[in-house]
TORBAVEX-389736 format. One record per residue: residue number from 1; x, y, z of N, C-alpha, C in turn. Coordinates in pm, whole numbers, plus 50000, padded with zeros to 5 digits. Layout:
% residues N
   n  n.px  n.py  n.pz ca.px ca.py ca.pz  c.px  c.py  c.pz
 NUM     X     Y     Z     X     Y     Z     X     Y     Z
...
% end
This chain:
% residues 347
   n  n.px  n.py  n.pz ca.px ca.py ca.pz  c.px  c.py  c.pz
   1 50084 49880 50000 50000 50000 50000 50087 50124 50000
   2 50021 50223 49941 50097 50320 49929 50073 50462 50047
   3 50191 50494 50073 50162 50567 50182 50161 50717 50156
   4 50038 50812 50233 50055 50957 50138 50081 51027 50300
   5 50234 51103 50265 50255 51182 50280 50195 51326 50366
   6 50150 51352 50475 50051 51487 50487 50158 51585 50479
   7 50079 51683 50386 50149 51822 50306 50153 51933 50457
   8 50223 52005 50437 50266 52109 50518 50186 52252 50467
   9 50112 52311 50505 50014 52425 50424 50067 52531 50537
  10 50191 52534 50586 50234 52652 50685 50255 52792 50557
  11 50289 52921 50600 50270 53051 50488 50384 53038 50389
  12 50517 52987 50443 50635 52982 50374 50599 52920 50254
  13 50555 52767 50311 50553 52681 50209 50450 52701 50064
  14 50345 52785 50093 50222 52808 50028 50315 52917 49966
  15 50347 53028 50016 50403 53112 49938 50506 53066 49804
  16 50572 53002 49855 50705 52907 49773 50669 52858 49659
  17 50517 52778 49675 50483 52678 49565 50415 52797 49496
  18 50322 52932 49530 50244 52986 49473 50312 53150 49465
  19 50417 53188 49397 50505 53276 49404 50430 53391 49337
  20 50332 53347 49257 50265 53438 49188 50150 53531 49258
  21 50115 53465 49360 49977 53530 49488 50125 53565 49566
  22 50023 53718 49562 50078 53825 49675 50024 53788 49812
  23 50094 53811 49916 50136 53837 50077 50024 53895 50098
  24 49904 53855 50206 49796 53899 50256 49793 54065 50300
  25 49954 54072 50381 49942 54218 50428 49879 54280 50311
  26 49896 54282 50194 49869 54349 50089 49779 54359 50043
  27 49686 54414 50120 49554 54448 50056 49518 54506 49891
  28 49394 54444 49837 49363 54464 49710 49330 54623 49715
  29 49325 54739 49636 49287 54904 49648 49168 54878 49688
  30 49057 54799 49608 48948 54841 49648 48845 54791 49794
  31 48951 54657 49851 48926 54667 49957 48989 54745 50090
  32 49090 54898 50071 49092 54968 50148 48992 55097 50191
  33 48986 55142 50311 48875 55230 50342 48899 55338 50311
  34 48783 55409 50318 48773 55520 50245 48733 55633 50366
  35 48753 55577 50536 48722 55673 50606 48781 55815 50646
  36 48941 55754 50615 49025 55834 50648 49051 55963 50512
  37 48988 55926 50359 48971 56070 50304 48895 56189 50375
  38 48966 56290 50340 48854 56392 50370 48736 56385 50299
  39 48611 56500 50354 48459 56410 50250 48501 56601 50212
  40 48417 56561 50079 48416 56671 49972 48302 56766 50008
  41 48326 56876 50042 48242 56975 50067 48116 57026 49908
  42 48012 57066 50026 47889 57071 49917 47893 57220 49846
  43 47856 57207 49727 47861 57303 49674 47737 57303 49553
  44 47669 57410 49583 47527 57401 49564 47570 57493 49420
  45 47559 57420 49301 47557 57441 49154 47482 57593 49132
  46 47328 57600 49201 47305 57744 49185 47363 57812 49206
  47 47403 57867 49327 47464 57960 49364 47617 57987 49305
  48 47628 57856 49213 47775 57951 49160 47779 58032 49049
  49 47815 58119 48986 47875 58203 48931 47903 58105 48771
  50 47848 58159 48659 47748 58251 48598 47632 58225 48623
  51 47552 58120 48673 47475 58092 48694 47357 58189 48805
  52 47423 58185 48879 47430 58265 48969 47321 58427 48939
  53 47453 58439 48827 47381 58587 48708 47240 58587 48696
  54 47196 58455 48682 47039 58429 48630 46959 58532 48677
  55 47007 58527 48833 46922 58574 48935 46933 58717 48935
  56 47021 58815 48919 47024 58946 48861 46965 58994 48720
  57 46879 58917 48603 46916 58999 48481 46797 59082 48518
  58 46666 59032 48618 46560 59148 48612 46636 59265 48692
  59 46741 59260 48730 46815 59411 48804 46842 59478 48662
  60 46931 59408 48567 46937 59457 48497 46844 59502 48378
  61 46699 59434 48386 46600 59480 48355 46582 59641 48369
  62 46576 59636 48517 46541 59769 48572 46627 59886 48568
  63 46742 59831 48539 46843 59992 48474 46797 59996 48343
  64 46742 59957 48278 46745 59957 48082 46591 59951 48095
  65 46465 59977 48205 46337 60022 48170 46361 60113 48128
  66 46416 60209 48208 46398 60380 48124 46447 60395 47976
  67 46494 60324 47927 46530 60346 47797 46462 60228 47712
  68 46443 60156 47745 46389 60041 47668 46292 59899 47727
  69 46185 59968 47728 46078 59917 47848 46055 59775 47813
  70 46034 59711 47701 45972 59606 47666 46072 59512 47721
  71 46259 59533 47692 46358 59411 47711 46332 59449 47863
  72 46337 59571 47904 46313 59544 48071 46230 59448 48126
  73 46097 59494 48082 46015 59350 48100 46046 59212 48114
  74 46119 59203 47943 46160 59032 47914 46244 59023 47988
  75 46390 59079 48058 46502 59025 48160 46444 58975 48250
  76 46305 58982 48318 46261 58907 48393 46218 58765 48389
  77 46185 58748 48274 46190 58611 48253 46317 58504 48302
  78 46434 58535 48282 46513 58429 48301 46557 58461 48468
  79 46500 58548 48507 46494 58550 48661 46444 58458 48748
  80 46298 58497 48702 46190 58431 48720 46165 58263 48747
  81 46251 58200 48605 46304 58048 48591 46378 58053 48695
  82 46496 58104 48752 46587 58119 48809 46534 58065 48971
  83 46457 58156 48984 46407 58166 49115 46341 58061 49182
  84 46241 58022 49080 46187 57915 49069 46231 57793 49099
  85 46318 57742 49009 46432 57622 49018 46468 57662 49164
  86 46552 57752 49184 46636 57747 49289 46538 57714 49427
  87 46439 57789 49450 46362 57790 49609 46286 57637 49581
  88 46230 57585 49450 46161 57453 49430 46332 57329 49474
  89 46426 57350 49406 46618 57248 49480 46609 57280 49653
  90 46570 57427 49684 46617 57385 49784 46501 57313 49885
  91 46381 57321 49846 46217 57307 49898 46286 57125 49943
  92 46288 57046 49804 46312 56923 49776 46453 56850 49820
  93 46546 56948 49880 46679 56863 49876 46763 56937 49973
  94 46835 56881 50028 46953 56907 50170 47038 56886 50115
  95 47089 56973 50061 47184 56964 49963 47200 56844 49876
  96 47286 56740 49928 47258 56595 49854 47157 56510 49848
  97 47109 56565 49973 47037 56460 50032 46867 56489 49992
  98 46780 56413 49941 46668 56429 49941 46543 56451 50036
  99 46506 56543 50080 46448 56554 50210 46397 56682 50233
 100 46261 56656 50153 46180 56800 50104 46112 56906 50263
 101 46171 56996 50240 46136 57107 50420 46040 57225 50387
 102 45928 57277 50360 45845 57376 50354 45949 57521 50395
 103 45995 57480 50527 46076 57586 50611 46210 57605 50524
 104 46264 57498 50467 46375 57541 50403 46313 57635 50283
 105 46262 57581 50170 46211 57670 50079 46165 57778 50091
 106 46118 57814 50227 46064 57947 50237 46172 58067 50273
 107 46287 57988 50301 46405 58087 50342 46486 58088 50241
 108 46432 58017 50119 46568 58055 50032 46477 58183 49934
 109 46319 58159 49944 46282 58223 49871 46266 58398 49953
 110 46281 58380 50069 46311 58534 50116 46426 58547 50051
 111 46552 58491 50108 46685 58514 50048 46657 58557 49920
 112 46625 58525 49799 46625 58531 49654 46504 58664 49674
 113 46428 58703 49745 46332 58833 49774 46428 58960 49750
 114 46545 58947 49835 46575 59078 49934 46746 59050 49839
 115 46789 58975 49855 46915 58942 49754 46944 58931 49580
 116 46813 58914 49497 46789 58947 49343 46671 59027 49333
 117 46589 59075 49467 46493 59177 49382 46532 59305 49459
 118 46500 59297 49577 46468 59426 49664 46564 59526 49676
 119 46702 59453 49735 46822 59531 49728 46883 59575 49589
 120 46921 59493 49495 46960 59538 49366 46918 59661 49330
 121 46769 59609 49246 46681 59726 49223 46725 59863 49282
 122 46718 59801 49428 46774 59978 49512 46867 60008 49470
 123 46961 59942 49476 47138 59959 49419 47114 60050 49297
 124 47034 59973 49177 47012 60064 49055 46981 60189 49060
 125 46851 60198 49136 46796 60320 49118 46881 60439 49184
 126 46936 60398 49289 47068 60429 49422 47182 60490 49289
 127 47211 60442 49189 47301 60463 49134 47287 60573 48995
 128 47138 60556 48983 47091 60609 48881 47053 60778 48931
 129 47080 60785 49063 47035 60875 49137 47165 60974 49155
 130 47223 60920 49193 47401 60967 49207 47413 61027 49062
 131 47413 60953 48981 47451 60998 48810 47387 61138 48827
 132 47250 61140 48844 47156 61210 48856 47223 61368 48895
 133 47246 61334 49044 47286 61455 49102 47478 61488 49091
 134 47537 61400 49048 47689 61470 48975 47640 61527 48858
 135 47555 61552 48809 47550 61607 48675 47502 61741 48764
 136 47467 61799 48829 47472 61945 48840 47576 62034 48831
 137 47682 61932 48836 47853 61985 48865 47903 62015 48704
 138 47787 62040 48591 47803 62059 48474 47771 62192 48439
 139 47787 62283 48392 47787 62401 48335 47690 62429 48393
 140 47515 62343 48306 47421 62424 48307 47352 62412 48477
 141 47423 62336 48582 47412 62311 48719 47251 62265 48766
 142 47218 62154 48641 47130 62137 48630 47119 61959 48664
 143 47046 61867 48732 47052 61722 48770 46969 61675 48611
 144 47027 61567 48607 47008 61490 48511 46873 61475 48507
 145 46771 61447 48626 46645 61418 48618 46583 61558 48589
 146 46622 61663 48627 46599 61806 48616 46558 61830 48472
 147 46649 61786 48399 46710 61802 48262 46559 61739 48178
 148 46589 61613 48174 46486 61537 48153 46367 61572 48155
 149 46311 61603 48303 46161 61666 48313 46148 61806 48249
 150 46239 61873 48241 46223 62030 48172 46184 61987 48024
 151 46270 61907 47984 46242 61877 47812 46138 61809 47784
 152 46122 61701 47826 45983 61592 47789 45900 61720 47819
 153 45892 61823 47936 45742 61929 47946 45737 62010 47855
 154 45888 62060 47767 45833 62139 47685 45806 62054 47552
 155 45854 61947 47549 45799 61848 47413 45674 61874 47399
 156 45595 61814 47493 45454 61803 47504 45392 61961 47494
 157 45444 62062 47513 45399 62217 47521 45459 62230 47397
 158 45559 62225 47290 45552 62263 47180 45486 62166 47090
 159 45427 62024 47123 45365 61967 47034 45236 61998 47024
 160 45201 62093 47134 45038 62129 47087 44982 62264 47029
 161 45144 62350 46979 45111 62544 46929 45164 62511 46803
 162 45156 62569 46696 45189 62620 46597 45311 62699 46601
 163 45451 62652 46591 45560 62708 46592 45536 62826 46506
 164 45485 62809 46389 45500 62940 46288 45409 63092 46315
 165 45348 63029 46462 45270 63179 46532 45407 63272 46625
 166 45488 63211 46623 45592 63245 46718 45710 63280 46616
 167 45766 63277 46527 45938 63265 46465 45937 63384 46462
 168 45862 63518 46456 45930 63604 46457 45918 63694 46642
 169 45850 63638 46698 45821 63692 46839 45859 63563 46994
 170 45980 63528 46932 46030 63428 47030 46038 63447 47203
 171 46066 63532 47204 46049 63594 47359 45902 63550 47400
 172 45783 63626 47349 45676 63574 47381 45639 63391 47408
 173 45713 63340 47317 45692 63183 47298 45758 63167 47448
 174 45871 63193 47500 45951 63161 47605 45871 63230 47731
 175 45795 63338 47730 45742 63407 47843 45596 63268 47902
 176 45570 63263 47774 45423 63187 47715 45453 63037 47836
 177 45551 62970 47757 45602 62838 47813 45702 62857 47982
 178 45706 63006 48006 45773 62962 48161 45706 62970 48260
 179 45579 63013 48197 45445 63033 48315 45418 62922 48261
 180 45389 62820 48211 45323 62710 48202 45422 62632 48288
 181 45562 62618 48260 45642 62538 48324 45636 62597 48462
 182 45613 62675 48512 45608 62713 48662 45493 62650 48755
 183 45394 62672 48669 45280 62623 48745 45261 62488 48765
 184 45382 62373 48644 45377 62253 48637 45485 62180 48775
 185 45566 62305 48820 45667 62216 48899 45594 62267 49061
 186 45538 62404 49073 45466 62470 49190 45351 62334 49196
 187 45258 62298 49079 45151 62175 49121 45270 62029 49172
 188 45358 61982 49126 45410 61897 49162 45468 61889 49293
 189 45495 61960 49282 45578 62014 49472 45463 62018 49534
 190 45361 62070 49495 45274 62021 49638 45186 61888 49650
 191 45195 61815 49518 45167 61666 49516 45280 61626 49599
 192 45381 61614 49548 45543 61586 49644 45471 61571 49812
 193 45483 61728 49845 45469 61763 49991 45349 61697 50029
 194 45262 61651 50000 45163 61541 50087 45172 61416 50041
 195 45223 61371 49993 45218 61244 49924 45234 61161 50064
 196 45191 61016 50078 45242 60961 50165 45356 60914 50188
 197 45411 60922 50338 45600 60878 50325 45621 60776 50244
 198 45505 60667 50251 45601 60485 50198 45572 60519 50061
 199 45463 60625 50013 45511 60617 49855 45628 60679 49819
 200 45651 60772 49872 45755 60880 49843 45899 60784 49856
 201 45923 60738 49976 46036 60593 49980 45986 60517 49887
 202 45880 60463 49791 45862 60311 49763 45914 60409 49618
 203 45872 60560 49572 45962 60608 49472 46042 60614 49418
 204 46080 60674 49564 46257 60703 49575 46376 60555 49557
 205 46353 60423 49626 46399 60320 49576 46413 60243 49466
 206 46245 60282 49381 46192 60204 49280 46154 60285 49188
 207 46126 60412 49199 46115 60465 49040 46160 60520 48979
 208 46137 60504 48827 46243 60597 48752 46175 60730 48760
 209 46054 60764 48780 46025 60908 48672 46017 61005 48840
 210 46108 61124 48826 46102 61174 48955 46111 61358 48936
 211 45967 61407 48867 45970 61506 48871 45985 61594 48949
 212 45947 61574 49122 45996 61653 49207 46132 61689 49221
 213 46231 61607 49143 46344 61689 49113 46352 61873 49129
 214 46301 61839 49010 46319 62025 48914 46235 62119 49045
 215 46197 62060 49135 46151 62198 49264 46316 62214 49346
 216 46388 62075 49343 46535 62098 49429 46694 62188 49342
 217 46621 62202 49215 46710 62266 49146 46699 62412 49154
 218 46746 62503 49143 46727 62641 49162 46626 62677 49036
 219 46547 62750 49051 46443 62816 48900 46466 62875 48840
 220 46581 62963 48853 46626 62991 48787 46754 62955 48674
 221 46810 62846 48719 46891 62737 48634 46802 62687 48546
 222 46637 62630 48565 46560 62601 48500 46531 62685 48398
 223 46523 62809 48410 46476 62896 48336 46604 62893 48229
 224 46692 62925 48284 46806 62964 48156 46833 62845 48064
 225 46817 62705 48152 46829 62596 48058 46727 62554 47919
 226 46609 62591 47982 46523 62634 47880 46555 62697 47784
 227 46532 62830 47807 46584 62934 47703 46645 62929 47613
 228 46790 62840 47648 46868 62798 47532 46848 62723 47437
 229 46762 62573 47540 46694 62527 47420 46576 62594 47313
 230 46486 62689 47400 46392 62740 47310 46487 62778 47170
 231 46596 62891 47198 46677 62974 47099 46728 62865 46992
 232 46748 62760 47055 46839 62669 46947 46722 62635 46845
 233 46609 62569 46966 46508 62493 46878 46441 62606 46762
 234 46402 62717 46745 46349 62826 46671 46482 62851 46560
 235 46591 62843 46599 46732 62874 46461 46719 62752 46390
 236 46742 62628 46455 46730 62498 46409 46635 62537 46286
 237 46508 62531 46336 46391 62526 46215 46415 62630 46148
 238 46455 62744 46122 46478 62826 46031 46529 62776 45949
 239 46708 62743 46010 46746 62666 45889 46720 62550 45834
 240 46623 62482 45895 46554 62366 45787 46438 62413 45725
 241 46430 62515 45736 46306 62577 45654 46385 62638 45549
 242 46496 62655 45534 46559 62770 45451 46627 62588 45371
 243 46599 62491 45408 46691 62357 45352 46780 62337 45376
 244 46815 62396 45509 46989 62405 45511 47009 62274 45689
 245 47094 62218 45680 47115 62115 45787 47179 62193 45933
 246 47091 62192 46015 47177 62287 46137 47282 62197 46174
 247 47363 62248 46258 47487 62233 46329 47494 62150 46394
 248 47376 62098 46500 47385 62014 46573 47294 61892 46534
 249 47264 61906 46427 47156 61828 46360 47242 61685 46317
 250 47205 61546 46322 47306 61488 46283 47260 61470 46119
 251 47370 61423 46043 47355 61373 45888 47233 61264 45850
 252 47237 61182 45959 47101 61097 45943 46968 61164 45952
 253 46987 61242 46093 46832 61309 46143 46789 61384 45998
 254 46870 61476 45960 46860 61579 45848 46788 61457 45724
 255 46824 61383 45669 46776 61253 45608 46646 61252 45620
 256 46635 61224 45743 46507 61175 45773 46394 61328 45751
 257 46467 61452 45772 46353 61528 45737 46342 61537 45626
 258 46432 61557 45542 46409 61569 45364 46292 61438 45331
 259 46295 61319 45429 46176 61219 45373 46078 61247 45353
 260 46063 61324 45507 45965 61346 45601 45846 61453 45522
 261 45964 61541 45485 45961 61671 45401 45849 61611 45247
 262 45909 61511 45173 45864 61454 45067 45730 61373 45111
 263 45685 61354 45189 45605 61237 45239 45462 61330 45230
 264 45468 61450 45347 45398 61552 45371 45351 61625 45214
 265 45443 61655 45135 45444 61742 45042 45311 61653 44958
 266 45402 61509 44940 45258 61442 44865 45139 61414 44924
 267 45084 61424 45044 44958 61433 45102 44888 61574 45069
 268 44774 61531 45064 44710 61638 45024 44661 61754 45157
 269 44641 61694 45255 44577 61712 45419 44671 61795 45414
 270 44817 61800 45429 44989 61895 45495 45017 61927 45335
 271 45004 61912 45260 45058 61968 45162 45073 62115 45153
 272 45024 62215 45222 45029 62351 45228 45131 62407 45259
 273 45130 62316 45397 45246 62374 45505 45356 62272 45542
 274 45361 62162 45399 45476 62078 45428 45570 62034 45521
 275 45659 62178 45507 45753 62238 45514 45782 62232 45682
 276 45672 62300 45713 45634 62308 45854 45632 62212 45945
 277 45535 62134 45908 45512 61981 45974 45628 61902 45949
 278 45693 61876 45866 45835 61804 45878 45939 61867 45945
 279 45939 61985 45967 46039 62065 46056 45987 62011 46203
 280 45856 62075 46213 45832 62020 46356 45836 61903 46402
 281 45828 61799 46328 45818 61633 46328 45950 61601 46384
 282 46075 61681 46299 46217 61622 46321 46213 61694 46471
 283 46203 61838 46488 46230 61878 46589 46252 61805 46746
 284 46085 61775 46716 46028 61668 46805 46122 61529 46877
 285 46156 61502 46745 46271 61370 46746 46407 61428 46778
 286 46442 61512 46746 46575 61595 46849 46544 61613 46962
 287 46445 61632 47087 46417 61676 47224 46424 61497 47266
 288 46360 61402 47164 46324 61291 47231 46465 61234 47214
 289 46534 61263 47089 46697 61234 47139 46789 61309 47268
 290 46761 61359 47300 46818 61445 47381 46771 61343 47572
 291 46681 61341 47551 46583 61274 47657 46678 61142 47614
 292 46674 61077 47584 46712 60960 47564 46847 60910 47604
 293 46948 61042 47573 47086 61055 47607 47063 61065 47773
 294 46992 61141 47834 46991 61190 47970 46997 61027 48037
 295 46854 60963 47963 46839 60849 48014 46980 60740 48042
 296 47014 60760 47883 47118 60683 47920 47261 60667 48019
 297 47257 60807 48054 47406 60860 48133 47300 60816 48256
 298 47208 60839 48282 47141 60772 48442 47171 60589 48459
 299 47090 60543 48306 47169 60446 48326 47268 60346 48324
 300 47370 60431 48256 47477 60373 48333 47515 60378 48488
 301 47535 60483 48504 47531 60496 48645 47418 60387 48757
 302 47317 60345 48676 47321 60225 48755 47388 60113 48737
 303 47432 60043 48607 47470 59932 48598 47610 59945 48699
 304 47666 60077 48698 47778 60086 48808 47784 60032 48928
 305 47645 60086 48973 47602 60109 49117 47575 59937 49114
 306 47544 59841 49057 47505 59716 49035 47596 59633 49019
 307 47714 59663 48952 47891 59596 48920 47892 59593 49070
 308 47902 59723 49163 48010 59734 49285 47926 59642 49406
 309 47784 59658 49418 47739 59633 49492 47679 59486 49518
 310 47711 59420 49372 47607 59275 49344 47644 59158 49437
 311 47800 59158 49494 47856 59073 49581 47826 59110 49718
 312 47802 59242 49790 47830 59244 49901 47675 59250 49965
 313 47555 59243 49856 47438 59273 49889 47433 59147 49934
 314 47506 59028 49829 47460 58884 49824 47556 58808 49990
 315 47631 58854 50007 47694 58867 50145 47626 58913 50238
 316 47601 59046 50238 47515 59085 50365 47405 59001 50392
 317 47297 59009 50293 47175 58927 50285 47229 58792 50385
 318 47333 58691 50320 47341 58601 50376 47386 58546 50480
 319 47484 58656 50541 47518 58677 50677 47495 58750 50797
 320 47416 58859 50741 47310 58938 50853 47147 58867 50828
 321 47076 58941 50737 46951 58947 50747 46884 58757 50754
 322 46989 58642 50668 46921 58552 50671 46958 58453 50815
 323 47102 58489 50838 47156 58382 50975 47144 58490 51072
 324 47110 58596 51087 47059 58636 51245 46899 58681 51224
 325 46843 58713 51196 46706 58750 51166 46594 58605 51107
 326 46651 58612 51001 46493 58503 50877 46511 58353 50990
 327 46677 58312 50983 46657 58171 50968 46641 58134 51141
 328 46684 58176 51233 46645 58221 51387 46520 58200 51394
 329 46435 58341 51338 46327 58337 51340 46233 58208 51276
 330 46240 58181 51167 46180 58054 51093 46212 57949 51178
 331 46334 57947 51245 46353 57759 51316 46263 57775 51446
 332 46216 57878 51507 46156 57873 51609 45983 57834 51569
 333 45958 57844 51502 45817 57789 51422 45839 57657 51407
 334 45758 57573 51495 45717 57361 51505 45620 57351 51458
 335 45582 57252 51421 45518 57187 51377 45348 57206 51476
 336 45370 57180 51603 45235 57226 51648 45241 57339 51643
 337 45300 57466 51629 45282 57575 51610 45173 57611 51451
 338 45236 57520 51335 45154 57512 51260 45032 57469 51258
 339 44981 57340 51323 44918 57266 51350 44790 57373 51418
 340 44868 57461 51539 44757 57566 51605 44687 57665 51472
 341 44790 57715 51384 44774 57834 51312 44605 57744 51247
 342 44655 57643 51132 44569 57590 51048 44389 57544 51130
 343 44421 57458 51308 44280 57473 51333 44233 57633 51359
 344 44300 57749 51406 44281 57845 51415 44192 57920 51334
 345 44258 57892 51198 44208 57991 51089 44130 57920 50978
 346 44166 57791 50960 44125 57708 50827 43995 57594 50901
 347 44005 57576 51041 43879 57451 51096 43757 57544 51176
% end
């Protein structure tokens, strides 16, 4: 009979015969742990940067109403999405984690209140305001909004006389229009002076059109600023009555009256006074250029006021008003607290 041997299975020997299997110390990678990495900090995709932007373009809406109302409008749209998404991510999710909170969503959507609407906006108008009042430090020591309301009032006051009752008695035209303009800023100032405070603040933050200006400017700066324009506007039309392109007239505008000029001539209704009505037509469109420029130097001066301020609003917001005030306040509200409100008011 044959006799077998019992094998020796000590580590040496196993190793020896099997040279190709690695030494136990030696763990495979993927069975080492993963406790000792650091864990990767959360970083919430909205809130970064461009994205981020979404949430400002209705700010930038609101510097570019005064000049161009309709895209003001539309910048709100991709706000709007913005906002949406963001307070619905955070309603539904803890950051990674899925775990939908009423209370959370309601604090991101203050945050996104006071951090892309309330403050900005202010910032703009805040900035559009400043532009506003460094422009007195200009010759005619007149504020940009000053400027503005003097011209749009006499637009509307020379679009309703017959310039050609006036070209040779201009003084009268100017006596005519500074008692009208007087009585327009004396009625405003005392709309101003009673108005209620939170409109007058909900104005002053949020609106563009701010005729009580022109009562803080001296009246007599008003007056002379006028004047000049009256003098220009009355030479102007001479020499486009005589066919000749004024000075400050640009090469296009002038264009457009020679059309203007031809358009009139072939109607039968203006055909008399052609001449006239296309002078006054362009005129018209020179004051509303002029207005338009004002607008625009205001707003820039907000998009300024909106560059400097867009980070530290989004800072403050999130380190004063939401972690000592909103979110304090909101965690102290339970569940039977709700529970009381709803039989309270809704059973």
């Amino acid at each position: 009979m044959y006799r077998i041997a019992p094998i020796s299975l000590n580590k040496t020997s196993f190793t020896a015969h099997n040279s190709n299997i690695k030494p136990q110390g030696n763990e495979p990678e993927f069975e080492k742990s993963n406790e000792n990495k650091p864990k990767r900090k959360y970083s919430d995709p909205l809130m970064q940067w461009p994205i981020r932007g979404m949430a400002f373009t209705n700010d930038i809406g609101a510097a570019i109403t005064d000049i161009a109302p309709k895209a003001g409008m539309a910048m709100w749209v991709p706000a709007l999405m913005y906002f949406g998404a963001d307070i619905y991510d955070k309603y539904r999710n803890n950051k990674e984690n899925y775990d939908p909170s009423t209370k959370r969503g309601l604090k991101q959507a203050i945050f996104q209140a006071f951090a892309s609407v309330l403050f900005p906006i202010a910032a703009v108008h805040a900035g559009q305001k400043t532009a506003s009042i460094l422009a007195r430090g200009s010759k005619e020591g007149l504020s940009l909004q000053s400027k503005e309301e003097v011209v749009r009032n006499h637009l509307n006051y020379m679009s309703q006389r017959r310039l050609s009752e006036f070209e040779n008695d201009v003084p009268l035209y100017k006596q005519k229009y500074t008692q009208a303009l007087d009585n327009m800023i004396d009625e405003t100032m005392r709309k101003y002076k009673y108005r209620n405070p939170i409109k007058i603040l909900g104005n002053f933050c949020f609106g563009h059109r701010h005729p009580e200006a022109m009562g803080k400017d001296r009246r007599q700066k008003i007056h002379d600023f006028i004047d000049k324009r009256i003098d220009n506007m009355f030479a102007m039309r001479k020499e486009l009555l005589e066919g000749n392109k004024p000075k400050d007239m640009s090469e296009k505008m002038f264009k457009k009256f020679l059309l203007l000029k031809e358009t009139y001539k072939n109607d039968k209704k203006y055909s008399n006074n052609y001449a006239h009505h296309a002078a006054k037509d362009i005129l018209k469109k020179f004051e509303e250029q002029k207005i338009f420029k004002t607008k625009m130097a205001k707003t820039i001066g907000g998009f300024i006021a909106l560059g400097i301020l867009i980070k530290p609003i989004d800072t403050f917001v999130e380190n004063v008003i939401m972690h000592k005030y909103v979110g304090p306040g909101l965690d102290k509200i339970t569940t039977p607290d709700v529970s009381k409100f709803k039989d309270k008011f809704f059973n």
